[in-house]
N, C-alpha and C positions, 0 to 999 in steps of 0.2 A: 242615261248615258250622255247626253246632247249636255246637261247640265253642268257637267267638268271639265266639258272641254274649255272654257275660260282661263283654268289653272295651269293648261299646259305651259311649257316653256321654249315659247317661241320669243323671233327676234322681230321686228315687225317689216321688215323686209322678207323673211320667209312665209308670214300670214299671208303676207299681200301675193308671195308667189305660188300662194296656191292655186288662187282665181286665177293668172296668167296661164300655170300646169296642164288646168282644164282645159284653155280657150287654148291650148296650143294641141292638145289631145282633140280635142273637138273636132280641128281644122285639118290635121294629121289622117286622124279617119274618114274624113269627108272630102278630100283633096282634091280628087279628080272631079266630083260635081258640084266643086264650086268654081270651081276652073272653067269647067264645062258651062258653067251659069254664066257668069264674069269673064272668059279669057284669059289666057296662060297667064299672065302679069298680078294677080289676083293675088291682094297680100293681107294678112291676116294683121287687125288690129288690133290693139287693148289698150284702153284711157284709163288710168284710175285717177280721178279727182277727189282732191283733198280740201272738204269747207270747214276751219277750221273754225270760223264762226259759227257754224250750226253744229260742228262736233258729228260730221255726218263727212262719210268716204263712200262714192260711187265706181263700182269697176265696169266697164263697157265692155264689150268685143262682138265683133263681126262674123265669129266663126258660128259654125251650122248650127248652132241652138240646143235644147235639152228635146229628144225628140219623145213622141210618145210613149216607146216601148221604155225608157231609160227612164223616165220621168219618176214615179214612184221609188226606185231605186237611188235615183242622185239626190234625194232628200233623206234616207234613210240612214241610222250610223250604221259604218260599219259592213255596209253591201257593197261587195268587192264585184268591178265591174269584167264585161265577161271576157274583155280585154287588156289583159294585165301589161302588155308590152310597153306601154307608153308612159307618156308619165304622170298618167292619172290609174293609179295601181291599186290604191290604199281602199279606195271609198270615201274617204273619210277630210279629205281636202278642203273643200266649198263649206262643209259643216263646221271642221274644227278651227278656219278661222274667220269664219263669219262669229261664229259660238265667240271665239278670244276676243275679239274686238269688243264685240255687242252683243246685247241681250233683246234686242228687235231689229231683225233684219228680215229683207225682202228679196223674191227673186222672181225678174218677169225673164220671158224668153220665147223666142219663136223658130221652132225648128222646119230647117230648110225643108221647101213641099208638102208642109204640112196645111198652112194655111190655118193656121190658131197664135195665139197670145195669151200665153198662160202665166198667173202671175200667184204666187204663195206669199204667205207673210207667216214669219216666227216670231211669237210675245214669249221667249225663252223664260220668263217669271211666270207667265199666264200658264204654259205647258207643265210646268214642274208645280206649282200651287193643287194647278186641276186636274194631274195629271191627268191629260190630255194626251191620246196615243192616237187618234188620227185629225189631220188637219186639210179643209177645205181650201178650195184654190178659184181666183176667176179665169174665167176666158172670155175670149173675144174674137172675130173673126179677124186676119192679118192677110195680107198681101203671101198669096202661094211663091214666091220668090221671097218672103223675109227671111232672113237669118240671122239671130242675135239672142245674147245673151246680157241682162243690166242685173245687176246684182247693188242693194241700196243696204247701206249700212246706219242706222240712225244712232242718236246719243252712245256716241262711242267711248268707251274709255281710256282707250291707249290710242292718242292723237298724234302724229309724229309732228311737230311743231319747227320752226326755226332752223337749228343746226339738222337736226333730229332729222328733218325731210331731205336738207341735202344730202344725209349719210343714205339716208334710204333708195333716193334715187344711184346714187353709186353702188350700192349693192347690187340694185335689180339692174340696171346697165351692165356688173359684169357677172352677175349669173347666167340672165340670158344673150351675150355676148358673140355664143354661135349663131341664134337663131337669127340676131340683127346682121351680122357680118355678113352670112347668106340671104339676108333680105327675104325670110320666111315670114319674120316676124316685125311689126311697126310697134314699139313699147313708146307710151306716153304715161306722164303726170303734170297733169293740169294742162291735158292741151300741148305739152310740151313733149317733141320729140327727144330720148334720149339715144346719145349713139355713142360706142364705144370705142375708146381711145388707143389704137396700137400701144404699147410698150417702145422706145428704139432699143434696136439690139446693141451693144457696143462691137465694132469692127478695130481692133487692134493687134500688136505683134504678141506672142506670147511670153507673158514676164517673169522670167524663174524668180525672180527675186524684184524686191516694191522698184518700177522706177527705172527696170531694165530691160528693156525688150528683144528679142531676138527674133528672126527672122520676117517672113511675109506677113501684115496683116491679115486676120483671118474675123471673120463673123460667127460669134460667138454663140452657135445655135445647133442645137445637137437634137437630131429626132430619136427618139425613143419608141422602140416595140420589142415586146419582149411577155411572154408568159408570166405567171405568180405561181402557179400549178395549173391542173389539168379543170378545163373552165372557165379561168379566171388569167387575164390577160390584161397588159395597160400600152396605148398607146397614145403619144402625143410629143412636145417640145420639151426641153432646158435651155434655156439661155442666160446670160449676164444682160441686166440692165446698161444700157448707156452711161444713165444718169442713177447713181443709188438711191435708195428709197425705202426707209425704216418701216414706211406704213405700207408702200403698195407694194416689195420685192414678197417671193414666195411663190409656193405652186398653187396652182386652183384645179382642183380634182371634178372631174366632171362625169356622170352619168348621164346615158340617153341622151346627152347635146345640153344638160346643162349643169352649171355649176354646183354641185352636193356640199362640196367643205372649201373654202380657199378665195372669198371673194371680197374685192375690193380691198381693205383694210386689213382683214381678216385670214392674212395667207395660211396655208397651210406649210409650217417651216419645225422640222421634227429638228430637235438638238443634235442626233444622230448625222444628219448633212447640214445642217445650217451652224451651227457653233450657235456659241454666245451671241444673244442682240448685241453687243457691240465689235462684233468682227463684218469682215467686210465683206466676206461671204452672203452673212444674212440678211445685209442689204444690196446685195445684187443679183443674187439667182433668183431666177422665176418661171415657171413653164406652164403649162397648160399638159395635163396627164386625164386620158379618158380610161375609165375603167371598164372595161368588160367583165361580166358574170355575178360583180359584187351585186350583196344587198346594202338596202338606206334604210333609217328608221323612219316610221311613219310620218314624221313632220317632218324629212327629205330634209334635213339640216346634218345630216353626219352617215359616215359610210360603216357598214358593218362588219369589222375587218374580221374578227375570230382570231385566229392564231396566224392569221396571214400576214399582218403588218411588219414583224421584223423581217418578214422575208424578203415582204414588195421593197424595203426600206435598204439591205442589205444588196438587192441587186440592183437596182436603183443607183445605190452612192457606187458600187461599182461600173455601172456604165458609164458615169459623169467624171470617173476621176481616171481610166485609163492611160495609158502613155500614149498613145495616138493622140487623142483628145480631151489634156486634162482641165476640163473646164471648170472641175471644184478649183482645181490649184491657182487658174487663170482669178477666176472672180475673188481668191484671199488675197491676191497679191498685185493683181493690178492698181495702179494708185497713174490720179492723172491730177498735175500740178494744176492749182486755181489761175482763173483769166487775170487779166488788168481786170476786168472790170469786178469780179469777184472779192477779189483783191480789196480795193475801194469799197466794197459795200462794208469793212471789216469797220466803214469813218465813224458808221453810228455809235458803234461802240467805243470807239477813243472819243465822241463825242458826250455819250455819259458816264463815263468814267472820269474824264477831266473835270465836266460841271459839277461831279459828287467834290472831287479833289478840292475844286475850288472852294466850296463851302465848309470843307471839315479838314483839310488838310492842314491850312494854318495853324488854328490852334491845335491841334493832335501834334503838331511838330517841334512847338514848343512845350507842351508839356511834357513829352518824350525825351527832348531834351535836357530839360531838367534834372532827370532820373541820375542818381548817380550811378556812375559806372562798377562793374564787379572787377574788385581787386585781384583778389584769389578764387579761380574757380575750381570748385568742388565737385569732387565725383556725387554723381546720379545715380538712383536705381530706379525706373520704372515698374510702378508694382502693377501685375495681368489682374484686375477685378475680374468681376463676373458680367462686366458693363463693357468689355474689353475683345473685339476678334483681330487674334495675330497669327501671323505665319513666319516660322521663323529659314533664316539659313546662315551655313559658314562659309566664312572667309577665311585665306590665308595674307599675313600684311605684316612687313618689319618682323617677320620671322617668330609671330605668334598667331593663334588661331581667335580669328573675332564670330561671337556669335549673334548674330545681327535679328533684331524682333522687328518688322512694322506691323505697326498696330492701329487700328480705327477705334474711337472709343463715342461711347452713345453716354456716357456720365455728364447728366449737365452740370456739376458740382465744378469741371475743370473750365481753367480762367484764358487758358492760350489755346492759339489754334495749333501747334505744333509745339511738340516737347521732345526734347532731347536727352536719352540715359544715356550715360559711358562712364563703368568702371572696369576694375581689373578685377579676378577671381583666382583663385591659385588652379592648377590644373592637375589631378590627382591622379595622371601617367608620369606626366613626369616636371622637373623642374620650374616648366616657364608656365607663364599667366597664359587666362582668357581673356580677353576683352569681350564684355558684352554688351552690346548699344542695342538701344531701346528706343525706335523712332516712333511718335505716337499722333495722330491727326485726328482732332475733335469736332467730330458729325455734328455734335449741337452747337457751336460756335456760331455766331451772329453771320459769319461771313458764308459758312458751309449752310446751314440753314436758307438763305437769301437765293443763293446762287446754283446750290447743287441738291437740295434735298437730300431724298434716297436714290438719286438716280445712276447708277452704276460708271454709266460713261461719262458721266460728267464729274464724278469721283476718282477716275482712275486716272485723269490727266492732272489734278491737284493730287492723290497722292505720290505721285511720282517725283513731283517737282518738292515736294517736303522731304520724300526718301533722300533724294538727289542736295539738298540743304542739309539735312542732318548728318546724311556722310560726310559731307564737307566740312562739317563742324569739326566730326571727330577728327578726320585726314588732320584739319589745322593744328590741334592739339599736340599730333604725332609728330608732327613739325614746329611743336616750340612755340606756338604763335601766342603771343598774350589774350588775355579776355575774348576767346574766340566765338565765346558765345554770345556776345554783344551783338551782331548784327541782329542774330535770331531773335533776342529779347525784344530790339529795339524794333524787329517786322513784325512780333505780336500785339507789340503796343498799340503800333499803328494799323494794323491791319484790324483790331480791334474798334479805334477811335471812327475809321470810315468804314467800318460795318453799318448796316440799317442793325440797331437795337431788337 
């Protein structure tokens, strides 16, 4: 069984909060006599050090040890301990990701009053080859006041390296969040204390609409309690960030005092209340929600909702969007204009924007130039491939009906970045035409490729302004205007020429 646990699917920020789960269960259980030992002030520690040259991760803590009766048990898979309340419930923690990590790992410990130092080692190749079903431990005689637990990880194979470490430390900062905030708990990596960074709440008037406020400013922070059904209960915050934040808005769902789904980067932002990642909602709301009664799955990375979710989900966006207190409404629609100095930071960009212009504009300008102009222009029809997503709608305009396509297109075959249909069709109610335009923006374009990928938000501010050009095209037409589609040829030209290839 030991031997699989390697394949589980864990993040390595959750591995690592297993060993913390314990040492905070550990310390939970034994509270008052180490208090009693140490003095009210007595704060529970955990170091996990990361040598990334030896490809070896040690976790430390201070709390009361593995004591004798438990011993046998906290090595075994699967031996659910006889204290389920906390948040070492599974059995299965200290095994399953020592097991992920590593296939030799060690564990010394000395539990408070016992006055031993017991120390195991697992050769998880050596156990599975021989199978091997019991394994020998040393001891030692320790100071009747030691209490500690060292957990040694050797040739590890999933190192968290570089970026890899920073993300990990911002996990475990806001999973265990509560425990640091009440100063239960002291969490380090490498020696390094980490502590947790309030959110600001944003204090503003309430804005019916972007940009318009009304009345008293108010602090944007609404406590929550409220049942799921009979058992199952959630209490905690909603609020609007200050400052938006695509990576860290969202709720972080907690059990037992610590974070189960929603941490750090990671929020938990169901479509149902958050909208589209590009509204402004989903980068402003964020709360802290503790669940009562739910269950977690065994590696405590997800909540086990059942048929519960739409419900919690349902009264939820009804508490946050009330008429008392519409804080959904608040966070879609508040909009706070950029500083001076924000403002300016916009130079770097006209800073390389201008030095691309510099070097490719000239000749793009002339060759552009060059181009003969179109005498007579001819109607368009934009033909929908299968390389083609559009949505269409009508309009009414000069007293005919226009039915208007924009269209995104992924055909790298096409040469412009925007293309323009507009002809007439007869209309088979009655007498007068259709116009129907066909405004079309190409995804693989040297320019959309460069600057926008697939990324939705950065896509939807370019097609707008091509929707808003192509209309104009046709409007000019409607108005008589000669060769109206010359400017358009002549911003594909160029828009082309100062692309990166």
């Amino acid at each position: 069984m030991l031997s699989v646990l390697k394949f589980l699917e864990y993040e390595t920020w959750f591995a690592l909060a297993e060993f913390v789960d314990n040492a905070i269960a550990s310390f939970q259980a034994n509270e008052s006599e180490l208090k009693k030992l140490h003095g009210k002030d007595f704060q529970l520690e955990v170091n996990i050090e990361i040598n990334d040259a030896e490809s070896k991760i040690v976790i430390r803590d201070n709390a009361a040890g593995i004591d004798e009766t438990n011993y046998p048990r906290a090595f075994r898979a699967a031996e659910i301990p006889v204290d389920t309340s906390g948040l070492s419930e599974f059995g299965m923690g200290m095994k399953s990701a020592s097991c992920w990590f590593s296939d030799l790992w060690s564990v010394r410990t000395s539990a408070l009053n016992e006055g031993v130092e017991k120390t195991v080692k697992f050769d998880m190749n050596k156990i599975f080859e021989d199978k091997i079903e019991e394994l020998e431990f040393e001891s030692k005689p320790a100071n009747k006041n030691a209490h500690y637990t060292v957990i040694e990880l050797y040739e590890v194979q999933k190192m968290p390296r570089r970026k890899g470490l920073g993300k990990v430390k911002s996990h475990l900062t806001s999973i265990y969040r509560e425990f640091l905030r009440k100063g239960i708990l002291k969490l380090k990596v490498d020696n390094i204390e980490l502590k947790f960074e309030e959110p600001k709440i944003l204090t503003a008037k309430f804005q019916e609409r972007p940009y318009v406020g009304v009345g008293e400013p108010i602090l944007w922070k609404l406590p929550i309690d409220f049942p799921v059904e009979e058992g199952l209960s959630v209490k905690g915050f909603v609020a609007i960030r200050e400052t938006g934040s695509t990576a860290e808005s969202g709720f972080a769902l907690f059990r037992r005092g610590r974070v189960i789904e929603g941490s750090f980067d990671n929020g938990f932002r169901p479509e149902f209340i958050f909208g589209a990642p590009n509204s402004y909602r989903y980068q402003r709301v964020f709360g802290e929600l503790h669940l009562e009664g739910f269950d977690v799955s065994f590696t405590k990375k997800g909540i086990q909702w059942d048929e519960n979710l739409d419900v919690f989900l349902q009264l939820l966006k009804e508490e946050i969007s009330s008429k008392q207190f519409p804080l959904l409404q608040q966070a879609e629609n508040y909009r706070t204009r950029a500083s001076e100095k924000e403002y300016n930071s916009a130079a770097k960009a006209l800073e390389t924007t201008v030095s691309d212009l510099q070097n490719k504009a000239p000749k793009a300008i002339e060759e552009v130039a060059s181009i003969p102009p179109v005498v007579q222009e001819e109607e368009v029809k934009l033909i929908v491939t299968d390389k083609t997503i559009h949505k269409e709608f009508t309009a009414h305009f000069n007293k005919i009906d226009w039915h208007i396509s924009i269209q995104l297109s992924y055909d790298t075959s096409l040469k412009d970045l925007i293309e323009v249909g507009n002809h007439l069709i007869p209309n088979p109610k009655n007498n007068k035409a259709i116009r129907e335009v066909g405004i079309r923006l190409s995804l693989t374009h040297p320019f959309m490729v460069q600057f926008t990928g697939i990324d939705n938000s950065k896509i939807e501010p370019i097609l707008r302004v091509a929707a808003a050009l192509g209309l104009a095209e046709v409007i000019a037409r409607e108005s008589n205007a000669k060769t109206q589609g010359e400017v358009r040829r002549n911003f594909n030209e160029l828009i082309s020429k100062i692309s990166n290839s």
